[in-house]
Backbone as ProteinMPNN parsed JSONL, in Angstrom:
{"seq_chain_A": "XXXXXXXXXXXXXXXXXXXXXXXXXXXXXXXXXXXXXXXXXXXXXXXXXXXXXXXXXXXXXXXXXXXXXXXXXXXXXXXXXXXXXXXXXXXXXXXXXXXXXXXXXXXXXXX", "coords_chain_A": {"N_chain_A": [[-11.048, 92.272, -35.691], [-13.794, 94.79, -34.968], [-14.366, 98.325, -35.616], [-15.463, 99.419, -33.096], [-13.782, 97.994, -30.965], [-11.351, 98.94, -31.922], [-11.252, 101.101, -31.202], [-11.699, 101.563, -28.688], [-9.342, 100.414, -27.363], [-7.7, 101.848, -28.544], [-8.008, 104.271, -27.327], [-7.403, 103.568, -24.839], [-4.786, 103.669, -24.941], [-3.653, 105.663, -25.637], [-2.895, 107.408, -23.678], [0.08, 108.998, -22.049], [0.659, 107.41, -19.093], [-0.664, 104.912, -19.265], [-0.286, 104.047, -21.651], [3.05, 103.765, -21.368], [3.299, 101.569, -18.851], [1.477, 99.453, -20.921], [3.682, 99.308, -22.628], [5.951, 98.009, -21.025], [4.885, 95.153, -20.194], [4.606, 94.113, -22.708], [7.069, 94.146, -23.37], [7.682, 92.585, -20.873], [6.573, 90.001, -21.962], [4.723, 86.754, -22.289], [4.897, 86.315, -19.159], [4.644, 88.514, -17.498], [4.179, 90.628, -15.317], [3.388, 91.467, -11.566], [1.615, 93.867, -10.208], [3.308, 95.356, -8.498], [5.896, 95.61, -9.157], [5.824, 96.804, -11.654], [4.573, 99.039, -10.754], [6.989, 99.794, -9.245], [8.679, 99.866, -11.561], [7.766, 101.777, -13.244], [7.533, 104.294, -11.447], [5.146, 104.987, -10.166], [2.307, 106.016, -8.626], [0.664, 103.343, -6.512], [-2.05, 103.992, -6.184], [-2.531, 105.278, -8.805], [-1.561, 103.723, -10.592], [-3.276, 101.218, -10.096], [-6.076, 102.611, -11.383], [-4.986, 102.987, -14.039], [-4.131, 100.067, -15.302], [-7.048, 98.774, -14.876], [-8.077, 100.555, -16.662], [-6.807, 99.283, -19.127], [-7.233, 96.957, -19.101], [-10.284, 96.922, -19.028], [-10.226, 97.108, -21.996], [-9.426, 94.928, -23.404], [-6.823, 94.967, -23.562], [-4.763, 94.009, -21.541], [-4.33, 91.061, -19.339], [-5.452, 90.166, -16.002], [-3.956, 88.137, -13.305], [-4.214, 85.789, -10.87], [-2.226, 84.963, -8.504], [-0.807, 83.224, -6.09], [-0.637, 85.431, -3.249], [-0.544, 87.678, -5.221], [-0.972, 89.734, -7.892], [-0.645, 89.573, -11.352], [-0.014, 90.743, -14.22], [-0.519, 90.566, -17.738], [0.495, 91.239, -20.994], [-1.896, 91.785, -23.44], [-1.445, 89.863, -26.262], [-3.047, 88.789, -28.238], [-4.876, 90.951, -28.628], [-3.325, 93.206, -29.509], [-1.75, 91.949, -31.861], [-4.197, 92.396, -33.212], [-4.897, 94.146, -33.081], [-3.188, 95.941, -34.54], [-2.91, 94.199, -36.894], [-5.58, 95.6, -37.761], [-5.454, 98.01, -38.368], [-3.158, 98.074, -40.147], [-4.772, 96.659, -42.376], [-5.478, 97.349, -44.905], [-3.37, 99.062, -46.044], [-1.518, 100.455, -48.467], [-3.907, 99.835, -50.216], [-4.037, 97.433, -50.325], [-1.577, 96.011, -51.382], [1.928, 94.458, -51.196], [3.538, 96.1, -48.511], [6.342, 98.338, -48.677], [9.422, 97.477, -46.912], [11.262, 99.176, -46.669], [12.773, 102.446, -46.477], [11.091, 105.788, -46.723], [8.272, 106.07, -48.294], [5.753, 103.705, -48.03], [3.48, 103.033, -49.577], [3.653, 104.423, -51.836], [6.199, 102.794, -52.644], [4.798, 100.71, -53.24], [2.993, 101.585, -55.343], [5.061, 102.176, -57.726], [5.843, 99.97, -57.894]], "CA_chain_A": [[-11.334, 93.378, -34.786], [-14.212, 95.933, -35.485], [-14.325, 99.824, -35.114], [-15.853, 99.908, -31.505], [-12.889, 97.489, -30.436], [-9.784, 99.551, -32.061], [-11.243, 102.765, -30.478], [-11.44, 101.268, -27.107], [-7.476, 99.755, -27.605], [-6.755, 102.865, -29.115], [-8.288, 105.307, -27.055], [-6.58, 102.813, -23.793], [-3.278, 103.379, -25.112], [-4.04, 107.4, -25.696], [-2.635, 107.944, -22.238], [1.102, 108.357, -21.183], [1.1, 106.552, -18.239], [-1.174, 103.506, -19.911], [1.204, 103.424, -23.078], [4.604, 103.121, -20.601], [2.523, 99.981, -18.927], [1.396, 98.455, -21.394], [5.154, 98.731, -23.484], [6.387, 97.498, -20.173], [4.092, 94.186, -20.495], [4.999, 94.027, -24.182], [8.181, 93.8, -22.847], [8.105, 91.328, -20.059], [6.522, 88.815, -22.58], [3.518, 85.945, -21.443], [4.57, 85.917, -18.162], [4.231, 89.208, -17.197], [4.612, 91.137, -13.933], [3.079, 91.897, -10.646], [1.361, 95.546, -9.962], [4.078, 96.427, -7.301], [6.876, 95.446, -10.284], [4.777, 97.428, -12.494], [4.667, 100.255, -9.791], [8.589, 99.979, -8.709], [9.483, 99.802, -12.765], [7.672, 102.813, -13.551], [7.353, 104.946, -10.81], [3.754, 105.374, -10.279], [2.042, 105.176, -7.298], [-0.5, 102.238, -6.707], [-3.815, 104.507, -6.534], [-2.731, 105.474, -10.153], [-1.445, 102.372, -11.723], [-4.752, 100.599, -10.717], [-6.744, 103.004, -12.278], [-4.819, 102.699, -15.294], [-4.323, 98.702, -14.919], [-8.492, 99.006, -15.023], [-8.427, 100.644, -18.41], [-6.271, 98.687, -20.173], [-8.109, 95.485, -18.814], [-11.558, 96.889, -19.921], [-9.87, 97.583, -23.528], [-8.536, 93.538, -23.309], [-5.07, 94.868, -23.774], [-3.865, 93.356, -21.025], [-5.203, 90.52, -18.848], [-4.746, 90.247, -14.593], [-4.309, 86.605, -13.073], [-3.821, 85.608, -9.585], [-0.635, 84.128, -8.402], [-0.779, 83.352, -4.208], [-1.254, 87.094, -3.039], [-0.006, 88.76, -5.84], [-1.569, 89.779, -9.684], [-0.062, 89.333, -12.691], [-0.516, 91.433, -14.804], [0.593, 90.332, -18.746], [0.115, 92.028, -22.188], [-2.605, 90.288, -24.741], [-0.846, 89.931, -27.308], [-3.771, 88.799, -29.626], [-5.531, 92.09, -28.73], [-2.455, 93.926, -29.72], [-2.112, 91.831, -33.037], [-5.532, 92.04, -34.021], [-4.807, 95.754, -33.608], [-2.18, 96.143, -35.498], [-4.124, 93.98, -38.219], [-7.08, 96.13, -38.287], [-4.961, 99.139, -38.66], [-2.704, 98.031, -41.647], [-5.416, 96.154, -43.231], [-6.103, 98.359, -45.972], [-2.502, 99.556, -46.417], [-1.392, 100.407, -49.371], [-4.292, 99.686, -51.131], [-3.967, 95.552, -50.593], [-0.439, 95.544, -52.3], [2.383, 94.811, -49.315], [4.122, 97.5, -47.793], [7.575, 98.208, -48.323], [9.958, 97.585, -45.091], [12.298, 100.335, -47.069], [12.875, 103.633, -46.629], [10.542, 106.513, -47.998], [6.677, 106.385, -47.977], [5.464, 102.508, -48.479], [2.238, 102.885, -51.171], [4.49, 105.064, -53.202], [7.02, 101.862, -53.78], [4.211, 99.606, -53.709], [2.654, 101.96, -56.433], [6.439, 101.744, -58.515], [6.583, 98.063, -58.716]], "C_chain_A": [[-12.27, 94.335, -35.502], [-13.745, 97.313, -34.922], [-13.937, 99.72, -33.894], [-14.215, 99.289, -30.769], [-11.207, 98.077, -30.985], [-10.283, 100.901, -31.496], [-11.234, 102.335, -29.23], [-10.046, 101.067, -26.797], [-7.256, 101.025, -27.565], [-6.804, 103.636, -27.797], [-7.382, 104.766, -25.028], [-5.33, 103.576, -23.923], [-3.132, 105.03, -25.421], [-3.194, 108.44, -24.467], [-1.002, 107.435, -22.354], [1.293, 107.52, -20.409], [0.621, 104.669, -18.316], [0.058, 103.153, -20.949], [2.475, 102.784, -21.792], [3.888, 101.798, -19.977], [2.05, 98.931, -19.916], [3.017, 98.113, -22.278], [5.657, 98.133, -22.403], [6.141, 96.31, -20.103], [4.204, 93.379, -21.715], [6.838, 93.017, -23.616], [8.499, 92.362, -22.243], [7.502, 90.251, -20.765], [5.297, 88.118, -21.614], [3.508, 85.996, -19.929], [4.039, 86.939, -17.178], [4.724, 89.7, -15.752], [3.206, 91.805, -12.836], [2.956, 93.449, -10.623], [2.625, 95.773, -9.6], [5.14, 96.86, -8.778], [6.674, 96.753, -11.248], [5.514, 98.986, -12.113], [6.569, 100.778, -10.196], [9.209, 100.667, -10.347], [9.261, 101.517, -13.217], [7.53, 104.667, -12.665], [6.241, 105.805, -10.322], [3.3, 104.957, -8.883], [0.589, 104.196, -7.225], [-1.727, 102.714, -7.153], [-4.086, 104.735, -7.848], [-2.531, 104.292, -10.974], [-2.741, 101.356, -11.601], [-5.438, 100.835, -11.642], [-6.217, 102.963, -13.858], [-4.571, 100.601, -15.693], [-5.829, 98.431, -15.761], [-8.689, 99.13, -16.112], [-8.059, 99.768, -19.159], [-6.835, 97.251, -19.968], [-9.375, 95.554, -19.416], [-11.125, 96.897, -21.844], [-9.301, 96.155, -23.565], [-7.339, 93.573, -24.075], [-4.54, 94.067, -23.046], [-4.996, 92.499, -19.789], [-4.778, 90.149, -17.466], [-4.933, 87.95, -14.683], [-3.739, 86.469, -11.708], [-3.027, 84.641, -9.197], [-0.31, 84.411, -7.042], [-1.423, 84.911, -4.361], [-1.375, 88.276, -3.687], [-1.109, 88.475, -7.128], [-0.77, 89.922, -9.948], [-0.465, 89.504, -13.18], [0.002, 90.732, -16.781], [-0.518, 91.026, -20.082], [-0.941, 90.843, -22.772], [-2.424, 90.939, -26.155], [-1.642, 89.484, -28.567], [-4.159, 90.014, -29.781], [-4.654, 92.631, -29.917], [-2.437, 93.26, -31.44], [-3.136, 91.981, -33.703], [-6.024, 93.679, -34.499], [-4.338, 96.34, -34.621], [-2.467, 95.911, -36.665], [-4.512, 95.205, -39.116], [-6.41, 97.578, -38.854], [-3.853, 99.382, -40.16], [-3.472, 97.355, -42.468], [-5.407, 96.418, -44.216], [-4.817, 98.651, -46.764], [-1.702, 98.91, -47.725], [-1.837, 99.849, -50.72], [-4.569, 98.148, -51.555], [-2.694, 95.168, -51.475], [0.272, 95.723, -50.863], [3.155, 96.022, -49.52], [5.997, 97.226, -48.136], [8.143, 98.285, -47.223], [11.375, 98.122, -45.672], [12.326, 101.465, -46.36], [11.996, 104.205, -47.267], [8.764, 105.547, -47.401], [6.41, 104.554, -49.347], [4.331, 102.096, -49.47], [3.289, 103.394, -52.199], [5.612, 103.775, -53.821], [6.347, 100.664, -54.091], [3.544, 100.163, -55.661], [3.816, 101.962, -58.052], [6.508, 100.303, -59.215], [5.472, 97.718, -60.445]], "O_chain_A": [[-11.851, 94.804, -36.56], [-12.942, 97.449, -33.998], [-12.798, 99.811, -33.436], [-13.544, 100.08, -30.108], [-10.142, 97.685, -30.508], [-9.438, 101.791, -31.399], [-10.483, 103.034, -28.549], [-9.621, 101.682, -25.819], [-6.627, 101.474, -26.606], [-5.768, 103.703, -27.136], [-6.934, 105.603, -24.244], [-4.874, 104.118, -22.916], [-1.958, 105.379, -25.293], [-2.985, 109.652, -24.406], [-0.621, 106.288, -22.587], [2.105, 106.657, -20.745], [1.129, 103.666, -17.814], [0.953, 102.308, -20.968], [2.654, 101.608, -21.476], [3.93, 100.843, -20.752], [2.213, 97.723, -19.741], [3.428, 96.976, -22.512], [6.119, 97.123, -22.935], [7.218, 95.755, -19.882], [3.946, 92.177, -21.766], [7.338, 91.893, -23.579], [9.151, 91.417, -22.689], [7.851, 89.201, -20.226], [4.916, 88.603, -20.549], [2.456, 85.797, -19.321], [3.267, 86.651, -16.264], [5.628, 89.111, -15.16], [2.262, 92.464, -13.272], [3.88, 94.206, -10.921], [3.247, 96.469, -10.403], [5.196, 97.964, -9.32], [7.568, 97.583, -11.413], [6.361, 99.705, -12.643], [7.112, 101.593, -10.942], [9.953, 101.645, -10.419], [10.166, 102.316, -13.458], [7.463, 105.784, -13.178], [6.31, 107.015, -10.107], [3.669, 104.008, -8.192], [-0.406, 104.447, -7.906], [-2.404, 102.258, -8.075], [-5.209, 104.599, -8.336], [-3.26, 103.957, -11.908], [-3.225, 100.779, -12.574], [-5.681, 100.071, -12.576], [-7.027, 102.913, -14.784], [-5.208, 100.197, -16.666], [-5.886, 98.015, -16.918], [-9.287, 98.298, -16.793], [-8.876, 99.325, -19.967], [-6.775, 96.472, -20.92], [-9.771, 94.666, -20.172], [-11.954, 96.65, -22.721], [-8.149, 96.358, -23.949], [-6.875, 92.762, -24.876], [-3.778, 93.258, -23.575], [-6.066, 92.963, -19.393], [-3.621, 89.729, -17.475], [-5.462, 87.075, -15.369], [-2.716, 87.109, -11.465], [-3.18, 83.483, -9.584], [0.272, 85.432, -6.676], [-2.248, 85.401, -5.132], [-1.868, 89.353, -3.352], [-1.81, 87.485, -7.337], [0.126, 90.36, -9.226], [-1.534, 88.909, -13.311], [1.2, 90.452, -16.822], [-1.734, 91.217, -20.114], [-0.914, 89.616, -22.67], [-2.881, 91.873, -26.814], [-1.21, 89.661, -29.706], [-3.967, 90.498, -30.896], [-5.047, 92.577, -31.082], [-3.024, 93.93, -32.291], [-3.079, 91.702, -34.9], [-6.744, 94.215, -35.341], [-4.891, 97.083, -35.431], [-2.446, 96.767, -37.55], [-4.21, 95.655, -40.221], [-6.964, 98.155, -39.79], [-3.752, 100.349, -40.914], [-2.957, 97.301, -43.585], [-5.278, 95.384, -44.871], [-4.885, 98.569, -47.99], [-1.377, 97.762, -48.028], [-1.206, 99.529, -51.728], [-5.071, 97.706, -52.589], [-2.716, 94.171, -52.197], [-0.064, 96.395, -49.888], [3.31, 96.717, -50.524], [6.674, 96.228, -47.89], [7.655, 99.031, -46.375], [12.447, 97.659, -45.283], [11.677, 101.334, -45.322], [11.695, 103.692, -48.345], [8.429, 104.777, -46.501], [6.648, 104.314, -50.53], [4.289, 101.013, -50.053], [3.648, 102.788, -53.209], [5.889, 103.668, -55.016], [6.777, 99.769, -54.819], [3.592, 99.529, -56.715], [3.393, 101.784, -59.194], [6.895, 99.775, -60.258], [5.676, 96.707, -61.118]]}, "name": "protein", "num_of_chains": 1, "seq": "XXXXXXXXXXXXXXXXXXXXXXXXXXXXXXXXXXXXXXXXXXXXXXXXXXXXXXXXXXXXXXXXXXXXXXXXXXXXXXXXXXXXXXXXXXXXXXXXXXXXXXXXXXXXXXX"}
């Protein structure tokens, strides 16, 4: 993942009502869920969950697919790893991270 593509993710996921959708998506796993689902789960009304839907599709967080009359909506879960990646890449300096307690360079810097 470069820059331009973790500021687009990022700047996607920047938004309350995008974040609760996409953790919702996270959630339901590959298969994903239908706008209305979407709608019903979070309590949004359609005109808004498109427009957010929209973002997080241009940011290829999450990807639509057509299923008879309905979309399906489901998380992309490479995006999301490739995010996550790009964002601990660096951490701690290229030594791993502790999954302790307490600030994780400082016990990488200890060992």
């Amino acid at each position: 993942m470069d820059n331009k593509d973790a500021v687009s993710a990022l700047a996607a996921l920047a938004q309350e009502s995008r974040l609760a959708v996409f953790r919702l998506l996270v959630q339901a796993g590959p298969e994903g869920l239908a706008a209305s689902r979407i709608a019903q789960a979070l309590g949004m009304p359609p005109s808004s969950l498109s427009f957010h839907l929209k973002e997080l599709s241009n940011a290829h967080l999450i990807v639509p697919r057509q299923e008879g009359r309905f979309v399906i909506y489901a998380a992309q879960f490479d995006t999301m790893n490739a995010l996550l990646g790009f964002l601990t890449e660096n951490c701690c300096g290229g030594s791993p991270c502790s999954p302790t307690g307490g600030s994780a360079c400082d016990a990488g810097a200890s060992a």
